[in-house]
Backbone as CSV, one residue per row, in Angstrom:
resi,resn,N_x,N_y,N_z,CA_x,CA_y,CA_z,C_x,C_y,C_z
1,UNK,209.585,222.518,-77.210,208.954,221.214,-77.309,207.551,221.435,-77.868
2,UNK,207.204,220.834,-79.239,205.568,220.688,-79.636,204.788,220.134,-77.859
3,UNK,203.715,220.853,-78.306,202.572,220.615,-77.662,202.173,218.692,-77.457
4,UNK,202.252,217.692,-79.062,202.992,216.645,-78.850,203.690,215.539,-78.348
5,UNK,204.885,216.409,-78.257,205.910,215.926,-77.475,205.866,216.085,-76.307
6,UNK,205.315,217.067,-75.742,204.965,217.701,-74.228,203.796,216.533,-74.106
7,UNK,202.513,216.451,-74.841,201.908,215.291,-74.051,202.573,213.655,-73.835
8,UNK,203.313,213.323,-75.154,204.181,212.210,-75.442,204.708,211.751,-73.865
9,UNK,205.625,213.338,-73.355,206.506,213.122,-72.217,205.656,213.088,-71.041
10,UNK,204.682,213.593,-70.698,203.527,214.022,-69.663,202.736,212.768,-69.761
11,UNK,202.684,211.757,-70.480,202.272,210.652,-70.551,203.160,209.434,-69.664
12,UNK,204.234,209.616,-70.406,205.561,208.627,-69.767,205.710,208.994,-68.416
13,UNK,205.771,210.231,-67.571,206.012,210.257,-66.609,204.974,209.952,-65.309
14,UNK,204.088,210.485,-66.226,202.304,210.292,-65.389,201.616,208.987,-65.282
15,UNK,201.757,207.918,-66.412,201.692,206.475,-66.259,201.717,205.789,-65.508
16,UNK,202.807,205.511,-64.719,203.230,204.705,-63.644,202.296,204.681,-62.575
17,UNK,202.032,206.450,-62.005,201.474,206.770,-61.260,199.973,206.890,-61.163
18,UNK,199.476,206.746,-62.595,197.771,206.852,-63.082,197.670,205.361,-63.029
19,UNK,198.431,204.394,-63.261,198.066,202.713,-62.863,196.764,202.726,-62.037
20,UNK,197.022,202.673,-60.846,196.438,202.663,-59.865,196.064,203.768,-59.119
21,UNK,196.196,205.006,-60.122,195.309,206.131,-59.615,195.146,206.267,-58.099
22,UNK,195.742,206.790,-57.290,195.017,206.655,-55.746,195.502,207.779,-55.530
23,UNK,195.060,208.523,-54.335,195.725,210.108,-53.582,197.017,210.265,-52.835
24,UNK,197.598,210.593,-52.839,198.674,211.344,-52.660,199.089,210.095,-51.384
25,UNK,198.260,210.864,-50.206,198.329,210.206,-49.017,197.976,208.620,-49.179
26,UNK,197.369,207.764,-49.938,197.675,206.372,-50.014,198.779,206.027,-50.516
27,UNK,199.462,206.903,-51.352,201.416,206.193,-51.724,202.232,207.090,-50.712
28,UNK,201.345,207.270,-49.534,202.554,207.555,-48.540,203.287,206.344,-48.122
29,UNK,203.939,206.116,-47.071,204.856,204.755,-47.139,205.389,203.947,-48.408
30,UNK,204.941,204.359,-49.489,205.207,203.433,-50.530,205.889,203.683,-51.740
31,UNK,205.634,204.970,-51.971,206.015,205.988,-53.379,206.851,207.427,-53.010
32,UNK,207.571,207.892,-53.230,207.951,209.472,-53.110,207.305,209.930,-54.539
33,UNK,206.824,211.170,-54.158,206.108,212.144,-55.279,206.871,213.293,-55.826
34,UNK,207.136,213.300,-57.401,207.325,214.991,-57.726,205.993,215.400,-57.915
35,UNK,205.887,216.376,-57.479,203.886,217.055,-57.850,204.475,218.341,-58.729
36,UNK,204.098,218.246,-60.027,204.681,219.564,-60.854,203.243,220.331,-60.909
37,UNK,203.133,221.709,-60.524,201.993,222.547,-60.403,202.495,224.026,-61.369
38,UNK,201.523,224.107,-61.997,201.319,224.687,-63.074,200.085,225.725,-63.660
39,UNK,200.133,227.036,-63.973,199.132,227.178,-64.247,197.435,226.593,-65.654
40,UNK,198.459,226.080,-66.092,197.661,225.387,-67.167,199.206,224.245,-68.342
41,UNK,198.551,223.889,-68.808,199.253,222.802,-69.826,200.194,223.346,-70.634
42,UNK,199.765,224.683,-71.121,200.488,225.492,-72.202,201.524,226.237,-71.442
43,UNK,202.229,226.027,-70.065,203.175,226.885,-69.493,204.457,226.242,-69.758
44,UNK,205.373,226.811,-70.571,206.640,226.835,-70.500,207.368,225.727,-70.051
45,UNK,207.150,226.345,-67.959,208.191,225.253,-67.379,207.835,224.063,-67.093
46,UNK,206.550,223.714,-67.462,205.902,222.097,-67.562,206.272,221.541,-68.717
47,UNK,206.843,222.017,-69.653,206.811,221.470,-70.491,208.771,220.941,-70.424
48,UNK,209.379,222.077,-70.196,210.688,221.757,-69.734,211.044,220.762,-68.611
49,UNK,210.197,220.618,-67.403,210.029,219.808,-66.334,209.727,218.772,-66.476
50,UNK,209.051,218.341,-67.569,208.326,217.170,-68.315,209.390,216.100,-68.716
51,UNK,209.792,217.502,-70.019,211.442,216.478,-70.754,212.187,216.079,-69.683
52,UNK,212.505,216.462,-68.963,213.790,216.361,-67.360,213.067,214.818,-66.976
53,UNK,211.872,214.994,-66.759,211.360,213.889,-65.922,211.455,212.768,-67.094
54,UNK,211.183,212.659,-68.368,211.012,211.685,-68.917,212.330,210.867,-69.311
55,UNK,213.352,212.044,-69.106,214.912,211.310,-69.666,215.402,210.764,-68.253
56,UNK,214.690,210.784,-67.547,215.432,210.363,-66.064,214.400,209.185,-65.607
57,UNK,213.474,208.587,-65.824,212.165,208.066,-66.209,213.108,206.785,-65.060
58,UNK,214.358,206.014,-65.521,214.661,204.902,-65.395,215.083,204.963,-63.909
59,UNK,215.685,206.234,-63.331,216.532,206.531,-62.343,215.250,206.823,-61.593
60,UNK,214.081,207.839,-62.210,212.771,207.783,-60.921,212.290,206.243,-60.434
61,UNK,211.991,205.363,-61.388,211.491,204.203,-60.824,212.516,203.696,-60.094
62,UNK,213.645,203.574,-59.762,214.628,203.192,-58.678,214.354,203.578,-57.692
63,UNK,213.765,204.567,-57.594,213.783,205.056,-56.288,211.910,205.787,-56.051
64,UNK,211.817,204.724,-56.051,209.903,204.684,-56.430,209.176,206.239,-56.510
65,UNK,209.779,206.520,-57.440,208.917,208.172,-57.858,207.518,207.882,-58.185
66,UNK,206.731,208.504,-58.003,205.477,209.237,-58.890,205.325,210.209,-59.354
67,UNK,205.028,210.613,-60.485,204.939,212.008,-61.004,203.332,212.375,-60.635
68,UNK,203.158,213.389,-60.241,201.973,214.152,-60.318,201.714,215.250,-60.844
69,UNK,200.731,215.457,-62.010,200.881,217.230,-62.301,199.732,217.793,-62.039
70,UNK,199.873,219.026,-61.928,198.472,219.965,-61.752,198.782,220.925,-62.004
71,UNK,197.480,220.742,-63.641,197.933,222.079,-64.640,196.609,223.043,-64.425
72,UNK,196.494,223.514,-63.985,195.470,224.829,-63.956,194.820,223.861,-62.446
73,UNK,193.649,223.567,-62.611,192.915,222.294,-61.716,192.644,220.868,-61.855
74,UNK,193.598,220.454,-63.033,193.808,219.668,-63.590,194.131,218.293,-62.990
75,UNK,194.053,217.161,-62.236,195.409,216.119,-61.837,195.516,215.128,-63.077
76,UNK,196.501,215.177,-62.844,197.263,213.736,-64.115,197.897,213.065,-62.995
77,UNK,197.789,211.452,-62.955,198.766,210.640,-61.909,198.473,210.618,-60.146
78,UNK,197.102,210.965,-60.037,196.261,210.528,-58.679,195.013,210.940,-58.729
79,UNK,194.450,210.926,-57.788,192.899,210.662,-57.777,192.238,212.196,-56.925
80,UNK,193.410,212.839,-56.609,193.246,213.961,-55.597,192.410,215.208,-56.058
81,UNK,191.657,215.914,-55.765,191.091,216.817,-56.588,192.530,218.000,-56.639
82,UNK,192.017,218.920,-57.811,193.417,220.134,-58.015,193.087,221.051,-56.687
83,UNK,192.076,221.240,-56.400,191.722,222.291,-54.721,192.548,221.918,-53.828
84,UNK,192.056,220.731,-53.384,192.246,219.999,-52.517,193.970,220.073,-52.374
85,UNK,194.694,219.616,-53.456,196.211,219.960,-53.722,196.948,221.202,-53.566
86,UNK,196.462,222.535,-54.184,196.592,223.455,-54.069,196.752,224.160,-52.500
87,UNK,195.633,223.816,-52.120,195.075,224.261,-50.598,196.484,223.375,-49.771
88,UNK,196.241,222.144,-49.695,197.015,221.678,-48.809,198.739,221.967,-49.244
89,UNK,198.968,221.882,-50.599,200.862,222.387,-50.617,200.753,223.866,-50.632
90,UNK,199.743,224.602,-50.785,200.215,226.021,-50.943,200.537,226.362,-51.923
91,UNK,200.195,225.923,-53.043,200.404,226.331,-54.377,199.700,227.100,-55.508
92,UNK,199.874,228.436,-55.653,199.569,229.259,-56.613,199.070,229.066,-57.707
93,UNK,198.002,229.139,-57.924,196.970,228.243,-59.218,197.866,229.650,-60.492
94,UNK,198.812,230.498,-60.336,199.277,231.527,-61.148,200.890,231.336,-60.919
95,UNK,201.263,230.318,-60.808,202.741,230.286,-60.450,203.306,228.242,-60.685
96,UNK,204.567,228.387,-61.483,204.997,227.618,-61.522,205.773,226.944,-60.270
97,UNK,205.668,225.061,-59.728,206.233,225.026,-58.731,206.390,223.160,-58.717
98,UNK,207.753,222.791,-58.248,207.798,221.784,-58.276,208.246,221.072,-56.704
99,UNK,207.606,219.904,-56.126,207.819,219.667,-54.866,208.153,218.458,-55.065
100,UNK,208.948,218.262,-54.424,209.514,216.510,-54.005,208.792,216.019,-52.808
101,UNK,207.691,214.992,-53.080,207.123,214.777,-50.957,208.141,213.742,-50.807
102,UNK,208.227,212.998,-49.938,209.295,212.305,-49.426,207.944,210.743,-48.868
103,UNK,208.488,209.741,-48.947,207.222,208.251,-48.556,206.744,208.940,-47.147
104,UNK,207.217,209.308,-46.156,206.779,210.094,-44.825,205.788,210.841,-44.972
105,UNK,206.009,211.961,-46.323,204.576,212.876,-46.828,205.514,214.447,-46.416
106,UNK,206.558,214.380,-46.115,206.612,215.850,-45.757,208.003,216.466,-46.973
107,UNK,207.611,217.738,-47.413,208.138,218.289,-48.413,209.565,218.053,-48.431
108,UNK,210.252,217.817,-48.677,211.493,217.851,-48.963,212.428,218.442,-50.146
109,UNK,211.534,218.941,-50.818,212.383,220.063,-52.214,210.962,220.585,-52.459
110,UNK,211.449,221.945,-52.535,210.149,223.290,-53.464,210.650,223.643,-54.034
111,UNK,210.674,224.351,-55.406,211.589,224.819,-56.540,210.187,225.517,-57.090
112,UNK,210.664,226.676,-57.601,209.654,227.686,-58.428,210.185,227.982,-60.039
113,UNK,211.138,227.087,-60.243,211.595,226.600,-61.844,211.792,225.144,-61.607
114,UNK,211.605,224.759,-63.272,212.335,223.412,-62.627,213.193,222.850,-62.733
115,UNK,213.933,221.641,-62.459,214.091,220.757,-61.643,215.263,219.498,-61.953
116,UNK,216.717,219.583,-61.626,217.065,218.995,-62.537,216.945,217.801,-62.131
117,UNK,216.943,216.449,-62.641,217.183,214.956,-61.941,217.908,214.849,-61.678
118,UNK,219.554,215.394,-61.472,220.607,215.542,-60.621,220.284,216.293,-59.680
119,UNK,219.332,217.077,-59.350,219.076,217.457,-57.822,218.565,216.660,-57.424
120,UNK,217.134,216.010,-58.354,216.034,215.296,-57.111,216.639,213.737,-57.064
121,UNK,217.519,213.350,-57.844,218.456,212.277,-57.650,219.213,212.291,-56.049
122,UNK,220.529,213.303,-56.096,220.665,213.714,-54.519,220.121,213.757,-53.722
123,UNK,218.770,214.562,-54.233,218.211,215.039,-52.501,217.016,213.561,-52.093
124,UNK,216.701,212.684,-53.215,216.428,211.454,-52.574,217.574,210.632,-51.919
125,UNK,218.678,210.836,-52.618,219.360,209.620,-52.027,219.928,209.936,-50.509
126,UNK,220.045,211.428,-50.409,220.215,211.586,-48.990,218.905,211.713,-47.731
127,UNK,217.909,211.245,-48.660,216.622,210.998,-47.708,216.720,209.713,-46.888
128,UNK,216.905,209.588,-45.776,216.794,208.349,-44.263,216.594,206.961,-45.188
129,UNK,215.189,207.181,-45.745,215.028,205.929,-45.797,215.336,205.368,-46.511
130,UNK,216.229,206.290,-47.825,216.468,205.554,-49.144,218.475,205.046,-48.548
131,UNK,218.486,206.020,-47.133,220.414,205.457,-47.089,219.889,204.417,-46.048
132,UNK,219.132,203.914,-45.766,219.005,202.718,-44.720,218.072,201.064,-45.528
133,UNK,218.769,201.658,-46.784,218.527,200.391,-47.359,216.465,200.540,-47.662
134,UNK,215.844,201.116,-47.249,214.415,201.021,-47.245,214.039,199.769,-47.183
135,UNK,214.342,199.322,-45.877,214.397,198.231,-45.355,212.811,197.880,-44.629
């Protein structure tokens, strides 16, 4: 994928979630998060993780995704500092890593490649609140 196309897609997925810009913990109850962490922009599996997220774009908003990335110390799609992120998921400012939080806030998928939308499709739909109607 051009450099490009990688922002093209890193745009589409990050949008939704840069609207209203807020931290992590204010779209708790409201949003589930992929947080894609990265060592910088130019890595590989962000850029592969990107395309995944953008062709599935229609199926995340069903099921109120936010994308978040953090490329080196970077955030795209909240207001959170990259420390602050790092520190609290445990994530390797030298290592690729993708997390699913769940509206509750607690991890529910870690993956150190990424990510297909037929997993994080499943593993939302078998999340509580999405089989009880999210009522």
């Amino acid at each position: 994928m051009s450099r490009k196309a990688l922002i093209v897609a890193i745009a589409a997925i990050a949008l939704p979630a840069a609207a209203g810009a807020s931290t992590i913990a204010a779209m708790r109850d409201h949003r589930r998060i992929v947080l894609i962490a990265a060592p910088g922009r130019d890595d590989p599996a962000l850029a592969r993780q990107a395309a995944i997220l953008a062709q599935w774009h229609s199926g995340a908003e069903a099921r109120d995704v936010s994308v978040i990335e953090l490329a080196g110390m970077a955030v795209t799609g909240a207001s959170d500092a990259g420390a602050v992120l790092r520190r609290r998921y445990r994530l390797d400012a030298a290592r690729f890593e993708v997390l699913l939080i769940g509206k509750d806030g607690h991890v529910a998928l870690r993956a150190r490649a990424p990510v297909a939308a037929g997993t994080l499709q499943r593993t939302i739909d078998a999340m509580p609140m999405r089989q009880a109607g999210e009522r």
